[in-house]
Structures are given as structure tokens and as C-alpha cells.
TORKOL-4160 file (C-alpha; in steps of 0.2 Angstrom, whole numbers, padded with zeros to 4 digits, m for minus):
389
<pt num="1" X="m0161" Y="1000" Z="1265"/>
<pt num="2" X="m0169" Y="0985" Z="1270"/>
<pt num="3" X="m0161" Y="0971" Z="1282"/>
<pt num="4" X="m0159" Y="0959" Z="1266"/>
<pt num="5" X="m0149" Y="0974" Z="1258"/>
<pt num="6" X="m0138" Y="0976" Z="1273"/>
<pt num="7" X="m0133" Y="0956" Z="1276"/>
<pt num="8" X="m0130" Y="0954" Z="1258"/>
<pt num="9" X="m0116" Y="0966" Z="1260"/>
<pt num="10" X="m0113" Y="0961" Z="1277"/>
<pt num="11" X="m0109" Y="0942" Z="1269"/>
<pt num="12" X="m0099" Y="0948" Z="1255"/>
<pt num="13" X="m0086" Y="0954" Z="1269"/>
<pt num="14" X="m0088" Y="0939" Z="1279"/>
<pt num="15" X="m0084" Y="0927" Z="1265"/>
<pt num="16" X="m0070" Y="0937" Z="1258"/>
<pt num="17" X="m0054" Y="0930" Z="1265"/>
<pt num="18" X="m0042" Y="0943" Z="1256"/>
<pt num="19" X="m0050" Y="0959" Z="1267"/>
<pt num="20" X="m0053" Y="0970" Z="1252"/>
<pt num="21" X="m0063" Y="0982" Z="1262"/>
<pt num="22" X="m0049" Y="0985" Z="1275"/>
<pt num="23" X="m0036" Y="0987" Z="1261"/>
<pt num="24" X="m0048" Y="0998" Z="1254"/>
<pt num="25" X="m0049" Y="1009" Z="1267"/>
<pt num="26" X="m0028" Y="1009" Z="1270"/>
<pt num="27" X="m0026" Y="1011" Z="1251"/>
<pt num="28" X="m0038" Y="1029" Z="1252"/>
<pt num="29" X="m0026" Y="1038" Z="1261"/>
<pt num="30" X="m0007" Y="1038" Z="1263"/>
<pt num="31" X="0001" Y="1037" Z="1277"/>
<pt num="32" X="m0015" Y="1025" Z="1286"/>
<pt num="33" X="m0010" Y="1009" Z="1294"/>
<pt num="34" X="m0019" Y="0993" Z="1299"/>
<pt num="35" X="m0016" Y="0985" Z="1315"/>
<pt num="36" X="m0022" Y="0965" Z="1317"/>
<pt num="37" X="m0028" Y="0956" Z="1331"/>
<pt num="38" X="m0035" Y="0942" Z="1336"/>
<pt num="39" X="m0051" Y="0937" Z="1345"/>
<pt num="40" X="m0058" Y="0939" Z="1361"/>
<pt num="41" X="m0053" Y="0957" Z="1366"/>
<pt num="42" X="m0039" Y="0972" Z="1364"/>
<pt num="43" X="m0042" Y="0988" Z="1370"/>
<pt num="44" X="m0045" Y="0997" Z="1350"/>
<pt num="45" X="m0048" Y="1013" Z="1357"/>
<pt num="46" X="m0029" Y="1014" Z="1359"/>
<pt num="47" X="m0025" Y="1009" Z="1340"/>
<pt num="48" X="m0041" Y="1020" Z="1333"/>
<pt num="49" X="m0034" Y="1036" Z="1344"/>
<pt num="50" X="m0018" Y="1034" Z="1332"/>
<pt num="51" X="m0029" Y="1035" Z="1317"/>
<pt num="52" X="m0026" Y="1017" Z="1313"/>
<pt num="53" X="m0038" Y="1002" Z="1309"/>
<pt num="54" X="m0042" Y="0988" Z="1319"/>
<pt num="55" X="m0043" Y="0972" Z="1311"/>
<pt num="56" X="m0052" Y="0959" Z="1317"/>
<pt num="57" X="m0044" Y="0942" Z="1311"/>
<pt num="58" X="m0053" Y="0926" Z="1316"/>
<pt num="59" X="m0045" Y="0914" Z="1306"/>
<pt num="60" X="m0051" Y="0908" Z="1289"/>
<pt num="61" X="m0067" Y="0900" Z="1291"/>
<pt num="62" X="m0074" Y="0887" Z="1281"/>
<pt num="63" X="m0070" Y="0897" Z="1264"/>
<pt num="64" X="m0051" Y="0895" Z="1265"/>
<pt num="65" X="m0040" Y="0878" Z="1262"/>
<pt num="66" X="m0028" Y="0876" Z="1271"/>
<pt num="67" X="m0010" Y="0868" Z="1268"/>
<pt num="68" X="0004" Y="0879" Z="1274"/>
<pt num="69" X="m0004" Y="0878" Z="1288"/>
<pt num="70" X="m0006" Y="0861" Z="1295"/>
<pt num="71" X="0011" Y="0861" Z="1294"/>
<pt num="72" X="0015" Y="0872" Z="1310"/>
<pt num="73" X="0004" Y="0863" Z="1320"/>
<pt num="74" X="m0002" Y="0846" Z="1329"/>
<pt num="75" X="m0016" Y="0838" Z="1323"/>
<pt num="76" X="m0023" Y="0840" Z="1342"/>
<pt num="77" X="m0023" Y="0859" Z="1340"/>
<pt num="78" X="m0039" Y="0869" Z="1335"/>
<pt num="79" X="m0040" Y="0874" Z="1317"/>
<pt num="80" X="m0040" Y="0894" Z="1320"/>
<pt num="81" X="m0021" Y="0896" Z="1321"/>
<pt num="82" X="m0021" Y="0886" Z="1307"/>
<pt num="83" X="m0028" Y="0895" Z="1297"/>
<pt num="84" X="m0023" Y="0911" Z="1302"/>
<pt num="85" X="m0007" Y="0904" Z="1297"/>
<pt num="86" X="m0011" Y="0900" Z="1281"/>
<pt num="87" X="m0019" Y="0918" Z="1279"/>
<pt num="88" X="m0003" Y="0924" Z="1282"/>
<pt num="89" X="0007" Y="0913" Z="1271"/>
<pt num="90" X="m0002" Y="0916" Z="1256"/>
<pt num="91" X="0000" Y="0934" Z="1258"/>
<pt num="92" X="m0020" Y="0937" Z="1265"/>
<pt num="93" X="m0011" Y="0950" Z="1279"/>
<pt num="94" X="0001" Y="0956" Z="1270"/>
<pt num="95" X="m0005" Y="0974" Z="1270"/>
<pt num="96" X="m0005" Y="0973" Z="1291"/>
<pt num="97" X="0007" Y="0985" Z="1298"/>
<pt num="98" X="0004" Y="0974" Z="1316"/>
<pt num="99" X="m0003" Y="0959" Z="1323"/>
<pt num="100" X="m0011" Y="0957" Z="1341"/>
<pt num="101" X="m0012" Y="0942" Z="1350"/>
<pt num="102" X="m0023" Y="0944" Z="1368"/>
<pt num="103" X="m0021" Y="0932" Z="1382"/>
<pt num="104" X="m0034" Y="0917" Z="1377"/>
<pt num="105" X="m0024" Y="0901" Z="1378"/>
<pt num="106" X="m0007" Y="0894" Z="1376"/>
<pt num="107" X="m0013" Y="0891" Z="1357"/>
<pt num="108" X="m0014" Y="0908" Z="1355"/>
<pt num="109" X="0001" Y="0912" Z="1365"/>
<pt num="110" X="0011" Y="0901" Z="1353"/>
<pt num="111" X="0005" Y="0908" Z="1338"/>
<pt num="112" X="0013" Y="0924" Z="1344"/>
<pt num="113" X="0028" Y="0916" Z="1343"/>
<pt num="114" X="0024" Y="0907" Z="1326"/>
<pt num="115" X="0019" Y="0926" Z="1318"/>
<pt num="116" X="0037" Y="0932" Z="1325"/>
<pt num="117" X="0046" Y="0920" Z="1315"/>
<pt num="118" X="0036" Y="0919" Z="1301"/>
<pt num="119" X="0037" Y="0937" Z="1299"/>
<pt num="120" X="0052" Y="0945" Z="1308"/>
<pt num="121" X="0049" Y="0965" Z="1301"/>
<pt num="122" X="0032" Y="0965" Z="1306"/>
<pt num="123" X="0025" Y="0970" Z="1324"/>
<pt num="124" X="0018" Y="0956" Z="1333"/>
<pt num="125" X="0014" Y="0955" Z="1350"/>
<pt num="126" X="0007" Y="0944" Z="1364"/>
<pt num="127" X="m0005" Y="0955" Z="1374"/>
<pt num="128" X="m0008" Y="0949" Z="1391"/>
<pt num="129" X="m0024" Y="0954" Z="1402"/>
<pt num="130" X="m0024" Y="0953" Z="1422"/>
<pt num="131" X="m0028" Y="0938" Z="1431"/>
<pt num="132" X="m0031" Y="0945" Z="1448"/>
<pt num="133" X="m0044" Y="0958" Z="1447"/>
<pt num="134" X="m0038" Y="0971" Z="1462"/>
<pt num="135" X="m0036" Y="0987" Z="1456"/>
<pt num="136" X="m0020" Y="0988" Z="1467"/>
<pt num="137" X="m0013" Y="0974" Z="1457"/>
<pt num="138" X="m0021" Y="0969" Z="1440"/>
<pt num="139" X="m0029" Y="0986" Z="1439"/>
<pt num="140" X="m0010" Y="0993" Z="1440"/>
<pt num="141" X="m0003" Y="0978" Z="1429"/>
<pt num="142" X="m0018" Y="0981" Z="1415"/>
<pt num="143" X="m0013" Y="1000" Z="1415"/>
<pt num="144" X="0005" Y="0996" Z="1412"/>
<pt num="145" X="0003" Y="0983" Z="1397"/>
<pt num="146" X="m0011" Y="0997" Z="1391"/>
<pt num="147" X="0002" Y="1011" Z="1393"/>
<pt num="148" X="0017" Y="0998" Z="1383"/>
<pt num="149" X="0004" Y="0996" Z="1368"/>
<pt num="150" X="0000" Y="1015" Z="1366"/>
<pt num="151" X="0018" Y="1016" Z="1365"/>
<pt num="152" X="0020" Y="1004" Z="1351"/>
<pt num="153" X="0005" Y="1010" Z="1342"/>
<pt num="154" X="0013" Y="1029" Z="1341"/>
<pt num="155" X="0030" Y="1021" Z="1335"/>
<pt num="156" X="0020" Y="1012" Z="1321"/>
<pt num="157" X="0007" Y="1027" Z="1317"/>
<pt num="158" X="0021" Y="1040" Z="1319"/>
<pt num="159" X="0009" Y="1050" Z="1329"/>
<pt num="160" X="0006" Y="1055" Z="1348"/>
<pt num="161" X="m0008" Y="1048" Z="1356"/>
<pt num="162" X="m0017" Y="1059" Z="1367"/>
<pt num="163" X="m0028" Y="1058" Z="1381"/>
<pt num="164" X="m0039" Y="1068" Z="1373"/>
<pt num="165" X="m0038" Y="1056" Z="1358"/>
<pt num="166" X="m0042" Y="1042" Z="1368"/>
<pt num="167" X="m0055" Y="1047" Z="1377"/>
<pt num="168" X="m0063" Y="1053" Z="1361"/>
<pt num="169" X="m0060" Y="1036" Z="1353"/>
<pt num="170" X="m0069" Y="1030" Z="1370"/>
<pt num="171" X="m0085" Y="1039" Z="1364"/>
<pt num="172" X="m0085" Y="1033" Z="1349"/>
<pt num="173" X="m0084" Y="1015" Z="1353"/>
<pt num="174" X="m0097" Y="1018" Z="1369"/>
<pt num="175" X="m0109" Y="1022" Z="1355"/>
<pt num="176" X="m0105" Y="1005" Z="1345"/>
<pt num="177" X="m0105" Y="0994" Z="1361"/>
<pt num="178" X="m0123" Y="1001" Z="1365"/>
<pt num="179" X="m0129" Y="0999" Z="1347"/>
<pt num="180" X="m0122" Y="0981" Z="1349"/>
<pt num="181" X="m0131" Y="0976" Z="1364"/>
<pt num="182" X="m0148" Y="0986" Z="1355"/>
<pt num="183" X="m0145" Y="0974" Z="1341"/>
<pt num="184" X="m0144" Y="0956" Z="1355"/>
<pt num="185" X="m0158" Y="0964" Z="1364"/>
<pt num="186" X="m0170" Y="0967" Z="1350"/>
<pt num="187" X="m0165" Y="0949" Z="1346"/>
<pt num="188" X="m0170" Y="0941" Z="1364"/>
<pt num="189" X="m0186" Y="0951" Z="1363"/>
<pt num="190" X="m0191" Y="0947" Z="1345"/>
<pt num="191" X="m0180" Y="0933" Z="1339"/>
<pt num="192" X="m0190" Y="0929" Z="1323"/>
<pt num="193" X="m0188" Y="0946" Z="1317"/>
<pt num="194" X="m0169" Y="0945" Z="1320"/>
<pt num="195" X="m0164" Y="0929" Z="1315"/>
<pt num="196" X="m0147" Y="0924" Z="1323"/>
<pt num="197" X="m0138" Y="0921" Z="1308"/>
<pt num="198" X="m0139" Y="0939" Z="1303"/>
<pt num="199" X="m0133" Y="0947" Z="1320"/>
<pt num="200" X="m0118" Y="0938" Z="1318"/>
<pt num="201" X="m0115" Y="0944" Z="1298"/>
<pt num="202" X="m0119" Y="0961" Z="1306"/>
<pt num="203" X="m0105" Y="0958" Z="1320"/>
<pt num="204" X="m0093" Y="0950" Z="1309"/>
<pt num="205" X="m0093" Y="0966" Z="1298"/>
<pt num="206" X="m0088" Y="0976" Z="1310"/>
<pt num="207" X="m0070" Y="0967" Z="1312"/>
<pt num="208" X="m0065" Y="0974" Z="1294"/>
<pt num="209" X="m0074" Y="0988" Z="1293"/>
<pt num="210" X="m0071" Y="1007" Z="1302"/>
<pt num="211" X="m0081" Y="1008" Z="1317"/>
<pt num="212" X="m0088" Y="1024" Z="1308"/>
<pt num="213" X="m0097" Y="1014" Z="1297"/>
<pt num="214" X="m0102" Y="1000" Z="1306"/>
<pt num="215" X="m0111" Y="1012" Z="1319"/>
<pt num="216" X="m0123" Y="1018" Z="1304"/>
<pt num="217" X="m0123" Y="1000" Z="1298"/>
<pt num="218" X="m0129" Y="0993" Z="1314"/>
<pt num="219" X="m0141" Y="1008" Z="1316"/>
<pt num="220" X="m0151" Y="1003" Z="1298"/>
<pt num="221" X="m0151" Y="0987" Z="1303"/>
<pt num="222" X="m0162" Y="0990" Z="1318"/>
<pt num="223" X="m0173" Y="1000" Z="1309"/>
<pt num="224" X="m0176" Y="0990" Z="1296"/>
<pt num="225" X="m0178" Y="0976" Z="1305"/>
<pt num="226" X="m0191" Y="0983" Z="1318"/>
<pt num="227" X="m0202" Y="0986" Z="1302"/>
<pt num="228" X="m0200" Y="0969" Z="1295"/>
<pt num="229" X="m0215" Y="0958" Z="1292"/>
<pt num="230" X="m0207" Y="0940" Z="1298"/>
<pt num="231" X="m0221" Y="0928" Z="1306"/>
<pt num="232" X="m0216" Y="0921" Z="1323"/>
<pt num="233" X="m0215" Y="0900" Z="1326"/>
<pt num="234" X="m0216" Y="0888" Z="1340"/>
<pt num="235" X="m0198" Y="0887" Z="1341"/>
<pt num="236" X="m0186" Y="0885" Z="1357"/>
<pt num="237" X="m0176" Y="0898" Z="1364"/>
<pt num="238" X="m0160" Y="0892" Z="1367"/>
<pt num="239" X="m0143" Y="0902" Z="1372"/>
<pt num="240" X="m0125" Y="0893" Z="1363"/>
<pt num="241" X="m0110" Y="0897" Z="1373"/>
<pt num="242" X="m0092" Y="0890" Z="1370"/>
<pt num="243" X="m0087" Y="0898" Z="1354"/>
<pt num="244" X="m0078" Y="0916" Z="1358"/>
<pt num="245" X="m0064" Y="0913" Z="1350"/>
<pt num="246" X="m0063" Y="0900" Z="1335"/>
<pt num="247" X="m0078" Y="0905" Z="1325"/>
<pt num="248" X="m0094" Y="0891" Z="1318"/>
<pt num="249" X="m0097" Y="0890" Z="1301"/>
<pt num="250" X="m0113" Y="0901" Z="1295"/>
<pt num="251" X="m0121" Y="0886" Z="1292"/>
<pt num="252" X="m0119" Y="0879" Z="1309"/>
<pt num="253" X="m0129" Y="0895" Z="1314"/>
<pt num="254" X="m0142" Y="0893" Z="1301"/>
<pt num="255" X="m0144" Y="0874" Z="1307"/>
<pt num="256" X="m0145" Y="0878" Z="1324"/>
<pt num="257" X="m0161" Y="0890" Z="1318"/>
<pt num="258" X="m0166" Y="0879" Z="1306"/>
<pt num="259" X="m0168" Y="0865" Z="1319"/>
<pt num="260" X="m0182" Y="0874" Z="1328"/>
<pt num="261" X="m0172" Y="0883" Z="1338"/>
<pt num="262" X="m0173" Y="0905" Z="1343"/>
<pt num="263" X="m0154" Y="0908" Z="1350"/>
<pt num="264" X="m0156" Y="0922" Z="1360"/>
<pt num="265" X="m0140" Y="0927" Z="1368"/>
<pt num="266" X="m0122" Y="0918" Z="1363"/>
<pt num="267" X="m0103" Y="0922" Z="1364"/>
<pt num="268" X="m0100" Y="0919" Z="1346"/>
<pt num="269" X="m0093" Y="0939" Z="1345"/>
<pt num="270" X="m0086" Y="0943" Z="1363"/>
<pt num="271" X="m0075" Y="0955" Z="1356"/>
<pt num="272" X="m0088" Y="0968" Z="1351"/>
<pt num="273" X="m0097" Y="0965" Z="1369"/>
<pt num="274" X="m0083" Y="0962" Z="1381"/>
<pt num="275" X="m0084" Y="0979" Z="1391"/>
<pt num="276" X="m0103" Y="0979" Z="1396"/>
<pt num="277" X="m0108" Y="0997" Z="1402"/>
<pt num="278" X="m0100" Y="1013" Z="1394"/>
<pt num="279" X="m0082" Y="1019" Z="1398"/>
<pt num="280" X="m0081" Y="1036" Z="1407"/>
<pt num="281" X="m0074" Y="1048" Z="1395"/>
<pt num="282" X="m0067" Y="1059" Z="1408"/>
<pt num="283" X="m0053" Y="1056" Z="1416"/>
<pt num="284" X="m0039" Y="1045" Z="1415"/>
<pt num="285" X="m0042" Y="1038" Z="1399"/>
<pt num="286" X="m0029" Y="1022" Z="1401"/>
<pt num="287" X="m0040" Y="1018" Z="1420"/>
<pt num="288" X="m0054" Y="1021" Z="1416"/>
<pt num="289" X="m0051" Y="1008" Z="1402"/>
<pt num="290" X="m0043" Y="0996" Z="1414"/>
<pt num="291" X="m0057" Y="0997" Z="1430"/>
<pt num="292" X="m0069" Y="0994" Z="1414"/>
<pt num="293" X="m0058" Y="0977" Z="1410"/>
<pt num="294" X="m0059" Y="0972" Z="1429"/>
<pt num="295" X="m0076" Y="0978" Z="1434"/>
<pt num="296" X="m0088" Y="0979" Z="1419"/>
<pt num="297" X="m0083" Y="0964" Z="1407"/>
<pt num="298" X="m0091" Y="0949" Z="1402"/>
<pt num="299" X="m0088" Y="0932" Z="1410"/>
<pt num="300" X="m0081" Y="0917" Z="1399"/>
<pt num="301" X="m0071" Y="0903" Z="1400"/>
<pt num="302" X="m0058" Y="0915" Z="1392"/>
<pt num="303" X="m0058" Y="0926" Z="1408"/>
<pt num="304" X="m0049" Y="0920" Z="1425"/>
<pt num="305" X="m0060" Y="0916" Z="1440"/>
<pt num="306" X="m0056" Y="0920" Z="1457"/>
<pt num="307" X="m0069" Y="0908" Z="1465"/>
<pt num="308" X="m0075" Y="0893" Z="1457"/>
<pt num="309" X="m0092" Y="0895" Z="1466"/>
<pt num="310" X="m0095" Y="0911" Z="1453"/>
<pt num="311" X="m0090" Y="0899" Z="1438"/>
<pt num="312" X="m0107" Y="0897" Z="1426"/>
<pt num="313" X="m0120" Y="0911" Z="1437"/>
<pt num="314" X="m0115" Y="0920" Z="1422"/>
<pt num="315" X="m0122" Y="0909" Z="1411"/>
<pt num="316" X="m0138" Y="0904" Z="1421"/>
<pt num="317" X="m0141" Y="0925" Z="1424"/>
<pt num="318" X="m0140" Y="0925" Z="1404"/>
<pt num="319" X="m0154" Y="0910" Z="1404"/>
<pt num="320" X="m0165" Y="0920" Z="1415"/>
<pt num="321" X="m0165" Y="0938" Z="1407"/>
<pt num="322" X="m0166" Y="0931" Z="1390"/>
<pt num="323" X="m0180" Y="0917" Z="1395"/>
<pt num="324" X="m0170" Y="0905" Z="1389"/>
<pt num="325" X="m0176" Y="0887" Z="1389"/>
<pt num="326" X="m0161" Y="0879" Z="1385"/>
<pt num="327" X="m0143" Y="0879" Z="1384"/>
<pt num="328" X="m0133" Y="0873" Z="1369"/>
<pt num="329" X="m0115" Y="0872" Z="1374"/>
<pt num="330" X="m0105" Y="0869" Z="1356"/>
<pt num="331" X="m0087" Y="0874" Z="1358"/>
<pt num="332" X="m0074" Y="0869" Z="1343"/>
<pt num="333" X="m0062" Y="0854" Z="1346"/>
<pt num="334" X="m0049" Y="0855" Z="1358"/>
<pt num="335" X="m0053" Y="0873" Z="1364"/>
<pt num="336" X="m0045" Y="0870" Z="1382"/>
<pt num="337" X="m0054" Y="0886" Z="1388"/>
<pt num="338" X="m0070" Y="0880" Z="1384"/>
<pt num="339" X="m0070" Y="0861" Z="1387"/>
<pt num="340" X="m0062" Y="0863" Z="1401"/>
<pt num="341" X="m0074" Y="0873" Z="1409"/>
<pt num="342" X="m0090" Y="0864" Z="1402"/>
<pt num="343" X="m0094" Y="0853" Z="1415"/>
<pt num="344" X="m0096" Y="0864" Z="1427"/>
<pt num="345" X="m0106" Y="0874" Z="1418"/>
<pt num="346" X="m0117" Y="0861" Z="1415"/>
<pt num="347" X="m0116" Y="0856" Z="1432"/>
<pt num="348" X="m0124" Y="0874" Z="1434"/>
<pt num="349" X="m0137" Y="0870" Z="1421"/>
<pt num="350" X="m0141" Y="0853" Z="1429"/>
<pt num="351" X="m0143" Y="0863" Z="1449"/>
<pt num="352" X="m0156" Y="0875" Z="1441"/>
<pt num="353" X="m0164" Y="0862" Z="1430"/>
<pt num="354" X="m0157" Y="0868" Z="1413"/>
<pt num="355" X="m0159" Y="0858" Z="1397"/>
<pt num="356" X="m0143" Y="0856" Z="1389"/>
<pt num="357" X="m0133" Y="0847" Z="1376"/>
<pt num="358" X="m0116" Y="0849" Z="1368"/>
<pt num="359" X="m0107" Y="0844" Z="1352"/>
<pt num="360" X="m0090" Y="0851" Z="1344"/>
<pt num="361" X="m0086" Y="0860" Z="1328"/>
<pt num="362" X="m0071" Y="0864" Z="1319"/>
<pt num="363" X="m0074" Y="0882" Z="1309"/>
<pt num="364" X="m0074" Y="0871" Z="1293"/>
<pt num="365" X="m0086" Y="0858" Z="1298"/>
<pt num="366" X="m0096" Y="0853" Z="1281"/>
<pt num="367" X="m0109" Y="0839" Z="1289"/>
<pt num="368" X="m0124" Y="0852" Z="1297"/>
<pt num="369" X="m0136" Y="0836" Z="1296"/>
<pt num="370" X="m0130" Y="0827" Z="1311"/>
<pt num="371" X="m0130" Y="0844" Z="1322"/>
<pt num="372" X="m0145" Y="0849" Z="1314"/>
<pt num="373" X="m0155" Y="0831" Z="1323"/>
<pt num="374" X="m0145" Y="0833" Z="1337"/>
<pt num="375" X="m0154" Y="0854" Z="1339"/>
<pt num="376" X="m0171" Y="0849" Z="1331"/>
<pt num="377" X="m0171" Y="0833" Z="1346"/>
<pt num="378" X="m0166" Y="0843" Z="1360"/>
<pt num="379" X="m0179" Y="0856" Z="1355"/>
<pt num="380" X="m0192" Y="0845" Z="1353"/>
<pt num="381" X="m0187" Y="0838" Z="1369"/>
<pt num="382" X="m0192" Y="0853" Z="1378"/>
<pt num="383" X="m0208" Y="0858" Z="1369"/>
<pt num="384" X="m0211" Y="0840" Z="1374"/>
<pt num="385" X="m0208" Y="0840" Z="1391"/>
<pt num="386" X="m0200" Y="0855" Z="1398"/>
<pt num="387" X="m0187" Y="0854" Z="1412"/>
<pt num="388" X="m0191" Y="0837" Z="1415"/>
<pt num="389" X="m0177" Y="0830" Z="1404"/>
């Protein structure tokens, strides 16, 4: 199959706001339940053990109106709960037997609330990571909420969740997340043969499809990509950071590329990179999941820092190790995560004399042509004169 085979499909489950592959998959078998949840991370293993799917909901992108949904919220809020309001209202979700909202902001937190209300029968839960990262204390919290969830999950899948389940589940989603970070680092080492636009069609098909199928989908893409024939431009390696959580338009992506631009690392899809090395299998399944939350996942400005001095070496560690020679930070409108922690990450950029800009989205931005200048500039800049900008 070749890659263009494999991003068409990848693109029909992107733009299709009504999940027809994930009620396909529920529909095959009775009995099957699909649990949602919303971006950056939740421990799937737990709801996979039960035999149910984890769905991925990050919001309605820029193919979906929305009406109902402005109505819950300011004008000052992002647009992702929004949206996910409105996939809710027009009866998009309907088919989801739960709905998980992780720790990311008070938006997030609200929306929660906002999902309890809207629909009172359905599961819905706000599910809180640790912000002290001691094993004594947020490994011990983390465990807890970890332990709370696998006992909502076995009411809702009428099934007993087993360490044994877990840890199997742990293996299977070990061999995803190293597939995943094969797929970014072919892309850092041969950007043109793996343009940015697809890896992130790629990842998004993995938050409706079974992990089982994305593993093999993931795995043809990396063949067939290694084999294709692309040429190789002047362009600028750059990495985007701000965007975990409310998603760019693809065409935000594609004008970013388009501008002359190779993006070699980004936080577009945390959620399938969150834990960076592989989870022990043996053991306590429920710590080994935790010390991997505390000890072996990614930095963002959705994760609490202890020291402000470690805030942005993250992101200058990416820059080095991906021979990035620029930053683009691009973060939607009124993310607080995000722009709150934006100027000291370009402080960091400025200490190690790191070209960067920024500009804001929303994840139904229509006008590419002023971001597309803005990219195309900056990229010239630093073919122009390198660091000295």
C-alpha cells in the first residue's frame, strides 16, 4: 500500500465528524462499549483492558459549524469546548458509553461539568493527574485516581479488570508508542519523505481507530514511506510547539510546509507520545503506569513544573536533537497553558540564540495567507542570516 493509499483513508476519518469507524467497530459486536476522552493524556490501557475503545475527541475542527455551542460559552474561551459541545448536541457522541476529561485547564475542567448536565445518564468524569511528582505523594495520588477509574470502567464494561489484562494491554500500547516515535524520528531525519501534514493524519487516525489497526497502519506507513521517491528542498527545520490540546486546521499544517518550512518535532498529538520509554510489563501494572506518568513523560505547558529554571530545556533539548533551526510557537486563542508559558519559552529560545515567532489560531481558522507570509519570512530569515536575527 503506498503512503498516498494510507493518508487518503487516514483523511477520510479525520474529516468525518460523526465517527463512523468507531461506531463501526461498537456496532460489530454486542456487548462492545466506547469510552471518550479528551486530549492531552488518560491512561487507555485501563479502558482497552475492559475490552472497550478509546476515543479520542478533539473537538470539531474546522469541518463542523457550530451553534449550540457558542451558547455555553464566553466569547473569550477557546473554541474546542465549543465544539465538542456541539458534537454533543447534535447527537455526534451519542453512541459513547463514557466521556473523560484529563487535568489540562480550568476550560476543560468546566466542560466536565458542562457534559454532566448536558447529559445526566451518561458517565463523565474529570480525571485529575498529580502535580507533585514524589512517588510518596503524587505517585500514591496518581495510583488512587488510576485504581477509581479501573473501577468505573469494570461497572461500565461489566467485566473484571485484571492485572494480567492491564499489563497485556501495556504491551500492546508499548509497541504503538515505539511505532509512534519511529514514525517522528523518520520525520526529523528525512522530513521531505515524511511531510508533516501526513504524520499528523496518521496520528489523528489512531483516536478512532483500535490500536490494533493502527499498529499495522503505522507500520505501512513507514515502509512505504522509506521507499518513496520525494526530492529534498532548501527548506528550514523548524519545531511548532503550543498546540496539545486544541488541534490547527490541516491547512494550517500544510502552510507552515508550504512556506518553506521542514517541522521536525511538534506537540500537535501529545496524547499518542506522553509516556516516552516503554512501560514495564511486569509487575504492578497500576505503578508501573504511574512512576511512567511521573518519571517518563513529556514536558508541556499542560504538565506542572516544580522549578521554573527547568521550564522551556525541554523544548531547547528538542531543537538540539532534531537540528532544529527555528521555533514556531503557534498556540490557539486564549489557551492559558500555552500563552501563559510562552515567554519564557521564548526567553529560553532568546538565551540560546533560537529564532522564533508566534501567531495564534482558532481550530477553524480560514485565512492560511497571512500565516503562510508570516512562516515563508521567518524562514527566509534564517536561510538569510541564521541566528543573527
Amino acid at each position: 500500500m503506498s503512503t498516498a493509499e494510507i493518508i487518503a483513508r487516514c483523511e477520510e476519518l479525520y474529516e468525518d465528524t460523526t465517527f463512523a469507524a468507531s461506531r463501526a467497530w461498537k456496532e460489530a459486536e454486542p456487548g462492545r462499549k466506547v469510552i471518550g476522552f479528551m486530549p492531552v493524556y488518560i491512561p487507555e490501557e485501563i479502558i482497552h483492558a475492559a475490552g472497550m475503545l478509546p476515543l479520542g475527541i478533539l473537538g470539531g475542527g474546522d469541518e463542523l459549524e457550530v451553534i449550540h455551542g457558542d451558547a455555553f460559552y464566553q466569547s473569550y474561551i477557546c473554541r474546542i469546548p465549543r465544539s465538542t459541545i456541539e458534537l454533543g448536541l447534535t447527537g455526534r457522541l451519542d453512541f459513547v458509553d463514557g466521556m473523560l476529561f484529563p487535568s489540562i485547564c480550568d476550560v476543560i475542567r468546566n466542560l466536565s461539568g458542562m457534559w454532566k448536565l448536558m447529559k445526566p445518564g451518561i458517565y463523565a468524569k474529570y480525571f485529575d493527574v498529580p502535580q507533585n511528582y514524589r512517588d510518596d505523594i503524587g505517585g500514591k495520588y496518581y495510583q488512587q485516581e488510576m485504581q477509581e477509574l479501573r473501577h468505573d470502567m469494570e461497572k461500565i464494561s461489566g467485566r473484571k479488570i485484571t492485572d494480567e489484562a492491564i499489563s497485556n494491554s501495556i504491551k500492546i500500547y508499548n509497541e504503538h508508542r515505539q511505532l509512534v516515535r519511529d514514525v517522528y524520528a523518520l520525520r526529523s531525519a528525512e522530513p521531505w519523505k515524511v511531510p508533516s501534514s501526513e504524520v499528523y493524519l496518521l496520528m489523528r487516525a489512531g483516536m478512532v481507530l483500535p490500536v490494533e489497526e493502527h499498529i499495522p497502519m503505522m507500520q505501512a506507513y513507514i515502509a512505504a514511506a522509506q521507499e518513496e521517491d520525494r526530492p529534498m528542498r532548501d527548506n528550514c527545520r523548524v519545531i511548532t510547539t503550543g498546540a496539545f490540546c486544541e488541534q490547527p486546521p490541516l491547512n494550517l499544517i500544510k502552510s507552515i510546509e508550504m512556506s518553506g518550512c521542514y517541522v521536525v518535532d511538534d506537540d500537535y498529538m501529545m496524547v499518542n507520545r506522553w509516556l516516552m520509554e516503554e512501560v514495564p510489563t511486569e509487575g504492578d501494572p497500576i505503578k508501573n503506569l504511574a512512576d511512567a506518568f511521573l518519571h517518563h513523560s513529556a514536558d508541556s505547558s499542560a504538565k506542572y513544573s516544580d522549578t521554573q529554571e527547568k521550564v522551556g530545556q525541554y523544548l531547547y533539548d528538542s531543537v538540539q536533537k532534531n537540528k532544529a533551526e527555528g521555533v514556531i510557537f503557534a498556540a490557539p486563542s486564549f489557551c492559558d497553558p500555552a500563552l501563559l508559558e510562552r515567554p519564557l519559552l521564548a526567553a529560553k529560545m532568546a538565551e540560546n540564540k533560537v529564532p522564533h515567532i508566534s501567531f495564534k489560531y482558532a481550530e477553524n481558522s480560514g485565512q492560511m495567507q497571512p500565516i503562510r507570509e508570516q512562516t515563508g519570512t521567518f524562514a527566509d530569515s534564517i536561510k538569510l542570516w541564521g541566528k543573527e536575527i
